[in-house]
PyMOL CGO cylinders between C-alpha atoms (Angstrom):
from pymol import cmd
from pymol.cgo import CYLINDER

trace = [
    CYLINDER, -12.35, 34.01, -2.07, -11.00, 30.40, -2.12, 0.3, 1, 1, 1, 1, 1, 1,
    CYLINDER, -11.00, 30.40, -2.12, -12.70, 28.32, -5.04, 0.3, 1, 1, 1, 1, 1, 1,
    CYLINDER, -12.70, 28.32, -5.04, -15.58, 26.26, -4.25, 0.3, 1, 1, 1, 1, 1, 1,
    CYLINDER, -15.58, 26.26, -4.25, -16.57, 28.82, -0.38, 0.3, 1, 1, 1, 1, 1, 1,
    CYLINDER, -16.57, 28.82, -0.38, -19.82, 30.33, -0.50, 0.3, 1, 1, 1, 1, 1, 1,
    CYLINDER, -19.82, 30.33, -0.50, -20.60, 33.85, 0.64, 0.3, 1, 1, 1, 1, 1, 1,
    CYLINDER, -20.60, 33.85, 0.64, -21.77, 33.63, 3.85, 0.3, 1, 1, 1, 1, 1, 1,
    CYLINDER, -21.77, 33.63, 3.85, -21.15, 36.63, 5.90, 0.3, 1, 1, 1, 1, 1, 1,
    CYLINDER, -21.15, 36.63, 5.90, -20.68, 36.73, 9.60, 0.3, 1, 1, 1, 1, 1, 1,
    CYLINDER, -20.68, 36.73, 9.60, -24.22, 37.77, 11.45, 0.3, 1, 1, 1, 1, 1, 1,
    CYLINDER, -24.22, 37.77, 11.45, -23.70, 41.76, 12.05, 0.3, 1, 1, 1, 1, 1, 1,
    CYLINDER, -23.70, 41.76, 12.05, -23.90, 41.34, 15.86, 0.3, 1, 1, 1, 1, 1, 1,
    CYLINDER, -23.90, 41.34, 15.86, -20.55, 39.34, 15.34, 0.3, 1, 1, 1, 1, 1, 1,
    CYLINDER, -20.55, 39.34, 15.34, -19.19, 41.78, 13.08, 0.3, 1, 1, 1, 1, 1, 1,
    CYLINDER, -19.19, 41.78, 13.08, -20.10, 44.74, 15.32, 0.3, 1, 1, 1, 1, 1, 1,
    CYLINDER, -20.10, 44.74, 15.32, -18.76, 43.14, 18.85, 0.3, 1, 1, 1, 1, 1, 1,
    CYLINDER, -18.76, 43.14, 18.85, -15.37, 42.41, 16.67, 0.3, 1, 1, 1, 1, 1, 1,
    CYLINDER, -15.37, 42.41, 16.67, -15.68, 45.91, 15.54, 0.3, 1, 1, 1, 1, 1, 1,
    CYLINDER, -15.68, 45.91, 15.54, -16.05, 47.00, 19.25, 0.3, 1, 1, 1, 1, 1, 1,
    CYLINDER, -16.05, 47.00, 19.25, -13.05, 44.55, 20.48, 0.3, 1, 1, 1, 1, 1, 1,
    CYLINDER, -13.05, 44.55, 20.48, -11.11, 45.69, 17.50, 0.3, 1, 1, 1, 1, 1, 1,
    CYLINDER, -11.11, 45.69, 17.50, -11.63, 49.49, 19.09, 0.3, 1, 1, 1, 1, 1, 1,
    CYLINDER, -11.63, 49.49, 19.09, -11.02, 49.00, 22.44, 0.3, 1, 1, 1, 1, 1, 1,
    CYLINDER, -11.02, 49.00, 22.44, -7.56, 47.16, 21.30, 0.3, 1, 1, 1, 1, 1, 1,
    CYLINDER, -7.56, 47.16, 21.30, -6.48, 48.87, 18.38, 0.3, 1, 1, 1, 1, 1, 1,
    CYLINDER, -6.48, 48.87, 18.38, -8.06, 52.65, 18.91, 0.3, 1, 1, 1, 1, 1, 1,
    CYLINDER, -8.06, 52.65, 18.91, -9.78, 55.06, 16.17, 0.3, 1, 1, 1, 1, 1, 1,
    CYLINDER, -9.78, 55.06, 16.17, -10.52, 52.56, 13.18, 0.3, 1, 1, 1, 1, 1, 1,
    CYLINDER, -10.52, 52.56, 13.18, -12.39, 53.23, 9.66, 0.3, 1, 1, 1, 1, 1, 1,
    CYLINDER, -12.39, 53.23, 9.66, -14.28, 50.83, 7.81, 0.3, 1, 1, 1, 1, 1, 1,
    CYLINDER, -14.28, 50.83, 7.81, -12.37, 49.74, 4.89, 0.3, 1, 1, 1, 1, 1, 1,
    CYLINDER, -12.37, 49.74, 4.89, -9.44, 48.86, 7.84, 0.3, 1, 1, 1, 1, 1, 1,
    CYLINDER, -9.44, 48.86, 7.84, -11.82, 46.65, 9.56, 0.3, 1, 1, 1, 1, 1, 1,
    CYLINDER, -11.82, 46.65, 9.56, -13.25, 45.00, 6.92, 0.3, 1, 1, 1, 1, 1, 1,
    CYLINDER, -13.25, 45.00, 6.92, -8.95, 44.37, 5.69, 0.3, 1, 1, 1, 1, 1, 1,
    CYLINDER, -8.95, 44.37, 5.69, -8.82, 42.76, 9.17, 0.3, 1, 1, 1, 1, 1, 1,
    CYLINDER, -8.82, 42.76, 9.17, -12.13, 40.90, 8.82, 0.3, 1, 1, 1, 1, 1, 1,
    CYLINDER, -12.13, 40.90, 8.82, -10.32, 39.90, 5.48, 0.3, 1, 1, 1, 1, 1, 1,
    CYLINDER, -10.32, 39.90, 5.48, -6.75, 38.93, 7.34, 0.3, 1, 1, 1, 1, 1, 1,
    CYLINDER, -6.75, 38.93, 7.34, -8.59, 37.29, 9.86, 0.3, 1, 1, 1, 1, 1, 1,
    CYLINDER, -8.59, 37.29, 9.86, -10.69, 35.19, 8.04, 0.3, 1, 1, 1, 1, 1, 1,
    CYLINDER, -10.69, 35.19, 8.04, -7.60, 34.49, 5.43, 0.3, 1, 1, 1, 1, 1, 1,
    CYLINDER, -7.60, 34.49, 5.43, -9.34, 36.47, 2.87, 0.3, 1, 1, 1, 1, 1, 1,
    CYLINDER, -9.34, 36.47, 2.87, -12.66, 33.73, 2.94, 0.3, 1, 1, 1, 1, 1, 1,
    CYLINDER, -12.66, 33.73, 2.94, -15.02, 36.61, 3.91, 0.3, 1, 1, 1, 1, 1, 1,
    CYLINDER, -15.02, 36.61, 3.91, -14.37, 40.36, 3.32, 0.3, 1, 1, 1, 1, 1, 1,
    CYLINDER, -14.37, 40.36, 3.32, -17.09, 42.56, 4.45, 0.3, 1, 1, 1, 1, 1, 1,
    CYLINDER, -17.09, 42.56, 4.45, -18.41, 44.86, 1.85, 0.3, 1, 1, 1, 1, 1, 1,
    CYLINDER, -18.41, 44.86, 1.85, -19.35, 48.76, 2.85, 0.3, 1, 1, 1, 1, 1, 1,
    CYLINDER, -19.35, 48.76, 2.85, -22.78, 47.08, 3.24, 0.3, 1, 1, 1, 1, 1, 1,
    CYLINDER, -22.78, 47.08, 3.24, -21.76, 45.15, 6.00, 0.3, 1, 1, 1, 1, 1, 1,
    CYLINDER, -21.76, 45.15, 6.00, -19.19, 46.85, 7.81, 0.3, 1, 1, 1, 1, 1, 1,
    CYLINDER, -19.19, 46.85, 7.81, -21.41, 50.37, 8.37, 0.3, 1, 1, 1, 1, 1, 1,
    CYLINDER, -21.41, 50.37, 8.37, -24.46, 49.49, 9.37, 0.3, 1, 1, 1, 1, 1, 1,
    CYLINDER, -24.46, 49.49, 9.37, -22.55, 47.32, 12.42, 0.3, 1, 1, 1, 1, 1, 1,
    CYLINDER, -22.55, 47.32, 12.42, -20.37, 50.39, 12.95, 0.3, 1, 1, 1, 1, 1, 1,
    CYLINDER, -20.37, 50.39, 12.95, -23.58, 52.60, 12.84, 0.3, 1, 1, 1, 1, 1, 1,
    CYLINDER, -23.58, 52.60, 12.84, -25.49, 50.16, 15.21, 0.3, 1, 1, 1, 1, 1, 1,
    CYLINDER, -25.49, 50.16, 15.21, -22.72, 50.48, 17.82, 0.3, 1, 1, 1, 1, 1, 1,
    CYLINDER, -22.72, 50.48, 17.82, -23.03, 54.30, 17.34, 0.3, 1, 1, 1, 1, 1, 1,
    CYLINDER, -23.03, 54.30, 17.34, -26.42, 54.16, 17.89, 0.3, 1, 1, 1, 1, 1, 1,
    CYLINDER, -26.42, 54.16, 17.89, -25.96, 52.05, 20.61, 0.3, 1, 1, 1, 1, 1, 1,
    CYLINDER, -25.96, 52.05, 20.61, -23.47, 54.18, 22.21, 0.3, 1, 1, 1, 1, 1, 1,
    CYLINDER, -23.47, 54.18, 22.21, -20.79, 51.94, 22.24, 0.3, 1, 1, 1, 1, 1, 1,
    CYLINDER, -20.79, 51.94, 22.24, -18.78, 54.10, 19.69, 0.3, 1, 1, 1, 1, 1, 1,
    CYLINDER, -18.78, 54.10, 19.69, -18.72, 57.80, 18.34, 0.3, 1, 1, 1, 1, 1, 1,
    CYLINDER, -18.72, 57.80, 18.34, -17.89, 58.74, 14.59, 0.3, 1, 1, 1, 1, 1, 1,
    CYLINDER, -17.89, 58.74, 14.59, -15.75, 61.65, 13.55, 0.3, 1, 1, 1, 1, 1, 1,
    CYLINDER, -15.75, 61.65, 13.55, -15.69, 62.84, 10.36, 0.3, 1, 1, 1, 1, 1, 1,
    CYLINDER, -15.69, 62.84, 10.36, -11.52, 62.90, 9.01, 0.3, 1, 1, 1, 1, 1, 1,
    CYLINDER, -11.52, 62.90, 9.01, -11.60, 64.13, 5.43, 0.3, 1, 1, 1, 1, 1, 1,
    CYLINDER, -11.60, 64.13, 5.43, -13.57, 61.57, 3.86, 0.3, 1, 1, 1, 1, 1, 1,
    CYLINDER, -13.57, 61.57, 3.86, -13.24, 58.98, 6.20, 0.3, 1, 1, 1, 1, 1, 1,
    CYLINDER, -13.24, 58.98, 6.20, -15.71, 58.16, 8.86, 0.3, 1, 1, 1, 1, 1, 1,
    CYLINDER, -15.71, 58.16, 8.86, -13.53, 57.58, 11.47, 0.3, 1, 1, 1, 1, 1, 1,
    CYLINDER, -13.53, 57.58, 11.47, -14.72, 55.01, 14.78, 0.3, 1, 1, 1, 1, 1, 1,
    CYLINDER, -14.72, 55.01, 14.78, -13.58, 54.93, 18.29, 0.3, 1, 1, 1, 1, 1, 1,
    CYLINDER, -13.58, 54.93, 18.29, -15.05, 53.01, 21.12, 0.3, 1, 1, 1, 1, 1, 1,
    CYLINDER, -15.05, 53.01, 21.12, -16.59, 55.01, 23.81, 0.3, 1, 1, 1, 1, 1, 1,
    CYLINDER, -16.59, 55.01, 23.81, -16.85, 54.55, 28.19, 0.3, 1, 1, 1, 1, 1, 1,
    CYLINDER, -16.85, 54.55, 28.19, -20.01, 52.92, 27.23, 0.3, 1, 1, 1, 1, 1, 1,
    CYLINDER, -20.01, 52.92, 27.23, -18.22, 50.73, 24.56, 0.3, 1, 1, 1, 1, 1, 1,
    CYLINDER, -18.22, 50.73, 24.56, -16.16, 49.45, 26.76, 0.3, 1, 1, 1, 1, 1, 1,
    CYLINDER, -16.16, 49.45, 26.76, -18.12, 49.04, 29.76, 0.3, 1, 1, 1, 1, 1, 1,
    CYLINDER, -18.12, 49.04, 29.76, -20.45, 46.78, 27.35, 0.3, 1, 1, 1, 1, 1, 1,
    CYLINDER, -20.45, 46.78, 27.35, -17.19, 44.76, 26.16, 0.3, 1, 1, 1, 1, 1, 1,
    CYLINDER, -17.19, 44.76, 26.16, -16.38, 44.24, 29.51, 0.3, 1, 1, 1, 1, 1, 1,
    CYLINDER, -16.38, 44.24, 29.51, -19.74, 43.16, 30.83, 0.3, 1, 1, 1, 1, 1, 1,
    CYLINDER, -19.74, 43.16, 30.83, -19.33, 40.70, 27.47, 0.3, 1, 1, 1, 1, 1, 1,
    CYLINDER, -19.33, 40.70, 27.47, -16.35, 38.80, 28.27, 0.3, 1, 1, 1, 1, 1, 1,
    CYLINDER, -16.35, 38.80, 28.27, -17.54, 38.37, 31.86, 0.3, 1, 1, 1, 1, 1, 1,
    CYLINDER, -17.54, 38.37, 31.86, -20.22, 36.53, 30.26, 0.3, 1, 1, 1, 1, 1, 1,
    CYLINDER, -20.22, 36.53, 30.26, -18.25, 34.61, 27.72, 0.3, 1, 1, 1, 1, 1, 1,
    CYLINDER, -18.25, 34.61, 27.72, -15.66, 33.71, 30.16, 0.3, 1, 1, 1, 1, 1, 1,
    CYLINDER, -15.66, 33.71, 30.16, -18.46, 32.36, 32.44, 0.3, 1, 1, 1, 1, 1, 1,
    CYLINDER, -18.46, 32.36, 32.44, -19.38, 29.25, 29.77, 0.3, 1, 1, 1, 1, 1, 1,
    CYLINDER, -19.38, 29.25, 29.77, -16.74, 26.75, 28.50, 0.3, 1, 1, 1, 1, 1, 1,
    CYLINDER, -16.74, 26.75, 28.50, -17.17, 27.15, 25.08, 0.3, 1, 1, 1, 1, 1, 1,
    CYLINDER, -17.17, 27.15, 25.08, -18.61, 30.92, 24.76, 0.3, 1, 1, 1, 1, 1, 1,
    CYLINDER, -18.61, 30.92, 24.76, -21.99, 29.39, 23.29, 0.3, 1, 1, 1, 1, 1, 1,
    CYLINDER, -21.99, 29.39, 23.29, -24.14, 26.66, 22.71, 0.3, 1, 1, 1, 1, 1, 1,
    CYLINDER, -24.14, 26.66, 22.71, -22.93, 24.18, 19.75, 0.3, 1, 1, 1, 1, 1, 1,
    CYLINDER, -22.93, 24.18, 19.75, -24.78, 24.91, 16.74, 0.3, 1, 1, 1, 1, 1, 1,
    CYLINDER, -24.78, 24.91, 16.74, -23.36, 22.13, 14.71, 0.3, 1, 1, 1, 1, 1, 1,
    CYLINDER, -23.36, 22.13, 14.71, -26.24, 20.26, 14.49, 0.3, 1, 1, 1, 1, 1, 1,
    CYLINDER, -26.24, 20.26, 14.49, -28.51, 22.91, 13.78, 0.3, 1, 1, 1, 1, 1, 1,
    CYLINDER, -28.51, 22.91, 13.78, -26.00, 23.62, 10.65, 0.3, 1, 1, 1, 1, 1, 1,
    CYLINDER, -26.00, 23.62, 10.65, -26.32, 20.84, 9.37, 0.3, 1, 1, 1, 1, 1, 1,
    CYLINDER, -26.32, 20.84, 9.37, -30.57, 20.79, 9.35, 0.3, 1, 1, 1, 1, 1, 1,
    CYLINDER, -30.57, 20.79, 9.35, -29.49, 24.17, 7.37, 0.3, 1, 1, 1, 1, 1, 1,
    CYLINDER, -29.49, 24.17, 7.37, -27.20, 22.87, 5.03, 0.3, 1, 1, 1, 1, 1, 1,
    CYLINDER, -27.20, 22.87, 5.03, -29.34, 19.98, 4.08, 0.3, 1, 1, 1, 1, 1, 1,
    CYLINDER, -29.34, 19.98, 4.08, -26.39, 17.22, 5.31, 0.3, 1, 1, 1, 1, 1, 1,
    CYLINDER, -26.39, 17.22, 5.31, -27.59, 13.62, 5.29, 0.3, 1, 1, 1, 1, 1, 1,
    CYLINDER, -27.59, 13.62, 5.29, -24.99, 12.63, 7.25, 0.3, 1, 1, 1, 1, 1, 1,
    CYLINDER, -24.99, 12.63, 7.25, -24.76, 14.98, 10.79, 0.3, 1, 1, 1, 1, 1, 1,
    CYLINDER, -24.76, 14.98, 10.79, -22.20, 13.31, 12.15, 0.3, 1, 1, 1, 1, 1, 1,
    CYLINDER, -22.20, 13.31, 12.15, -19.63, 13.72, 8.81, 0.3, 1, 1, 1, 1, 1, 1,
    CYLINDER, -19.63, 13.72, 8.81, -20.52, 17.44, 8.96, 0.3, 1, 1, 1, 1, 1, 1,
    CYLINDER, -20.52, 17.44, 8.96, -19.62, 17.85, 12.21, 0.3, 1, 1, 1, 1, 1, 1,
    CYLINDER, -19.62, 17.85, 12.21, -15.70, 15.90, 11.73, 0.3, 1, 1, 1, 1, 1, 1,
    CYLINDER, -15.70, 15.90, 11.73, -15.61, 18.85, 8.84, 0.3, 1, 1, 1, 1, 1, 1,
    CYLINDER, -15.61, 18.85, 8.84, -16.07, 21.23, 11.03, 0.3, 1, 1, 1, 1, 1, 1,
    CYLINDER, -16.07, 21.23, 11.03, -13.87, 19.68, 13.38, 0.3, 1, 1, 1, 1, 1, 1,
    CYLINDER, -13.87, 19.68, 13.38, -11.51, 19.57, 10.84, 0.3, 1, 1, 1, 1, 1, 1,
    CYLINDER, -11.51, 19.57, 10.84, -11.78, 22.60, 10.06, 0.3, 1, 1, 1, 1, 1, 1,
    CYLINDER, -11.78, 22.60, 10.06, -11.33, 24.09, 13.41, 0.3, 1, 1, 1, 1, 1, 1,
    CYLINDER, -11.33, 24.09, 13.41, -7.81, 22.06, 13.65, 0.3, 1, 1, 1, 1, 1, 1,
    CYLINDER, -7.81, 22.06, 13.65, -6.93, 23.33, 10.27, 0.3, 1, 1, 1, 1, 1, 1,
    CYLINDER, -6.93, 23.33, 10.27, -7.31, 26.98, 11.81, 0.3, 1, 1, 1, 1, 1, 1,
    CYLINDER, -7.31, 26.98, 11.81, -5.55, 26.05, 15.18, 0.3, 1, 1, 1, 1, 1, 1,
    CYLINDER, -5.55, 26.05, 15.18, -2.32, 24.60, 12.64, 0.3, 1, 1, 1, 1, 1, 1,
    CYLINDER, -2.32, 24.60, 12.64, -2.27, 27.85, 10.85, 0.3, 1, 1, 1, 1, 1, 1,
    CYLINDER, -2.27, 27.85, 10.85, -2.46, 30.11, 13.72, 0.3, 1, 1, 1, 1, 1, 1,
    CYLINDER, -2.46, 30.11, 13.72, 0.18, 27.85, 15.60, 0.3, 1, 1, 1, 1, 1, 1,
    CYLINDER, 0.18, 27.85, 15.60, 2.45, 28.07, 12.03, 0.3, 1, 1, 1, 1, 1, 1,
    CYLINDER, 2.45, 28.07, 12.03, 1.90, 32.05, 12.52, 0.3, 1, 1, 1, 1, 1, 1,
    CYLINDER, 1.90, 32.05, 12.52, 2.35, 32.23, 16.41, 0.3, 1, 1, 1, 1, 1, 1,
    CYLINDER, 2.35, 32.23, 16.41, 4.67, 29.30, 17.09, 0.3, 1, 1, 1, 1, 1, 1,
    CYLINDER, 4.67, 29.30, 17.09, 5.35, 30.05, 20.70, 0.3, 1, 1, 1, 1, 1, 1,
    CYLINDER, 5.35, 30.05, 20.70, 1.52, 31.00, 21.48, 0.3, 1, 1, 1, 1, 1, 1,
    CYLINDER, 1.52, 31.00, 21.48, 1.47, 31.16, 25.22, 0.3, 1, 1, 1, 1, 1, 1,
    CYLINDER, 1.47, 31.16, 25.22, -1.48, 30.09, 27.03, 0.3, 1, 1, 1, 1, 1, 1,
    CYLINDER, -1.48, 30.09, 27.03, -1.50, 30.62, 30.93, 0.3, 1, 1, 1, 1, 1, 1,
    CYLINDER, -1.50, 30.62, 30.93, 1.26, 28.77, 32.06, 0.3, 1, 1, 1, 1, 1, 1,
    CYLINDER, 1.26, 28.77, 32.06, 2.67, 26.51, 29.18, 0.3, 1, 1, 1, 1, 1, 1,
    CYLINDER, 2.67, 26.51, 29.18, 1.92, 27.31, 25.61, 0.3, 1, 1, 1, 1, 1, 1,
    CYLINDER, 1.92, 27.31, 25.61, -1.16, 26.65, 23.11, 0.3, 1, 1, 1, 1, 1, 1,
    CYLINDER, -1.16, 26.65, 23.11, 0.17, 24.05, 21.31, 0.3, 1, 1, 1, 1, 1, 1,
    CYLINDER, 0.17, 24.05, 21.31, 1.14, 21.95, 24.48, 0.3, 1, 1, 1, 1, 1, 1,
    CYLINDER, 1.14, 21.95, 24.48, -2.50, 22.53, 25.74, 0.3, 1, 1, 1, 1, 1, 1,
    CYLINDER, -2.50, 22.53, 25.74, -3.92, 22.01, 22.29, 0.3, 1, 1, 1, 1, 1, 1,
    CYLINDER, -3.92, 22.01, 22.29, -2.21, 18.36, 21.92, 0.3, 1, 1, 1, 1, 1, 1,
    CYLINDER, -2.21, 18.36, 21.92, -3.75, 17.63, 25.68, 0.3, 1, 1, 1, 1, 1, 1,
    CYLINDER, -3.75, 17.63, 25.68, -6.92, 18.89, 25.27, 0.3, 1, 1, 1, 1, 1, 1,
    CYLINDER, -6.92, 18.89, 25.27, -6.99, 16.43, 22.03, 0.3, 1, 1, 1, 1, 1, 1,
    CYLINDER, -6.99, 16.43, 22.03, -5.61, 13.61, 23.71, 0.3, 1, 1, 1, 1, 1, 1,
    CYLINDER, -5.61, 13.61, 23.71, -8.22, 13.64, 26.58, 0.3, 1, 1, 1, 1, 1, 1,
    CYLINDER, -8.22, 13.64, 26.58, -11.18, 14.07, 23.52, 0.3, 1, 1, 1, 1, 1, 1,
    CYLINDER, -11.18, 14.07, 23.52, -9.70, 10.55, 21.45, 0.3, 1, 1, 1, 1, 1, 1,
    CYLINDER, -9.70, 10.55, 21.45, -9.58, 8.89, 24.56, 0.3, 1, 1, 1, 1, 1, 1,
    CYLINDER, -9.58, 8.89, 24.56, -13.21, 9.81, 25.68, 0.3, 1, 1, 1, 1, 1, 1,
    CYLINDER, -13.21, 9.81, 25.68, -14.11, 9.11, 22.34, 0.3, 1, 1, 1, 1, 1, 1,
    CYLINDER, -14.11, 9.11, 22.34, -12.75, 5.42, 22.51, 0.3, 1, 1, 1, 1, 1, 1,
    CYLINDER, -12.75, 5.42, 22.51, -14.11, 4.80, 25.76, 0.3, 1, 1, 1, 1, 1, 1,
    CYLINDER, -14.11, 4.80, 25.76, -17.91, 6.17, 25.11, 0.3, 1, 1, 1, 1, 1, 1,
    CYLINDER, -17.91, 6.17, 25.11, -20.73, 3.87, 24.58, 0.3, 1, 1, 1, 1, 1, 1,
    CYLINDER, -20.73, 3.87, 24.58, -22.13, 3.42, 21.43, 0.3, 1, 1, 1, 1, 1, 1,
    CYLINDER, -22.13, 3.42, 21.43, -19.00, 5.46, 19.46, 0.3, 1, 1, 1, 1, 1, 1,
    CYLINDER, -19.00, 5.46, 19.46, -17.89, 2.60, 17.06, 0.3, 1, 1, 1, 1, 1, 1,
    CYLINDER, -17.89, 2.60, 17.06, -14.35, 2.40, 15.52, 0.3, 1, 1, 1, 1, 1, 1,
    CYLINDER, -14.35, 2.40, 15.52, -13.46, 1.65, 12.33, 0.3, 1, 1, 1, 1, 1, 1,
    CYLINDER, -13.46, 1.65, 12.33, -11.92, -1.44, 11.42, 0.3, 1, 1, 1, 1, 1, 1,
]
cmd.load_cgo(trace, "trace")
C-alpha cells in the first residue's frame, strides 16, 4: 500500500457487482484472482483480503447471480442467467444517469472531518485526473465512440474551466 493511504475497503456491494462484471467478462474466476485484479485495478492501494472477497462472492451465490464449483481446493465462481440478467438490468440503470450516482463529495468530507469542503473536493478532482493520466499512459489510443478518450477528456475539461470562469460567485485567484 502506498505510504501515508489508509485502509479503506470498497463497500462489498461494489466489490460483488465488480465481481459479477468481472464474471460475465472474464468467465470462471476464484478469489485470490479477483482480489489480484481488485489489486491491479486499484494500483495495488486496496487488495481485498479472503475476508472481503468471499462473503461478496457468497452473497452473489446466494443471490443467484453466480454458482460455486469446487476445483481441488479452489472455490471456483461463474456468473449465472440470473447473473447476468441482473448486470444487465444494472447498466440500463447506470447508463440512464450522467454520472452513475449522486456526488458524495460533500458528504466525504463531513466524514473525513475537512474544514475546508471545497479543497477536498479539488483533491478528489485531482485525483480523478491523476487516474484518467495513468489509464491514458496505459491505453494511449483509448477509443471512445467516435474519437478517442483523451480528445473527449481535454473537451469535456475545457467546457468545465470555462463554466467555472463564467459562474457567479466562483472567484479567481489573483
Amino acid at each position: 500500500m502506498p505510504r501515508g493511504m489508509i485502509h479503506r475497503p470498497l463497500p462489498g456491494r461494489v466489490l460483488g457487482l465488480y465481481a459479477l462484471a468481472t464474471l460475465d467478462r472474464e468467465g470462471s474466476v476464484y478469489g485470490y484472482s479477483l482480489a489480484d485484479r481488485v489489486a491491479t485495478k486499484t494500483e495495488g492501494a486496496w487488495r481485498p483480503g479472503p475476508g472481503a472477497i468471499y462473503p461478496a462472492l457468497q452473497g452473489l451465490v446466494a443471490r443467484g447471480a453466480a454458482r460455486e464449483e469446487k476445483v481441488g481446493v479452489r472455490r471456483v465462481y461463474s456468473i449465472t442467467p440470473e447473473g447476468r440478467s441482473l448486470l444487465r438490468r444494472i447498466r440500463r440503470e447506470m447508463a440512464g444517469r450522467r454520472s452513475g450516482g449522486p456526488d458524495l463529495s460533500l458528504l466525504w468530507a463531513e466524514i473525513a472531518g475537512t474544514t475546508d469542503p471545497g479543497r477536498f473536493m479539488l483533491q478528489r478532482l485531482r485525483r480523478q485526473l491523476d487516474a484518467l493520466e495513468t489509464f491514458l499512459t496505459r491505453e494511449p489510443g483509448a477509443p471512445l465512440g467516435s474519437g478517442s478518450l483523451r480528445e473527449a477528456a481535454v473537451s469535456e475539461l475545457s467546457g468545465a474551466i470555462q463554466r467555472l470562469r463564467t459562474t457567479p460567485g466562483v472567484r479567481r485567484r489573483t
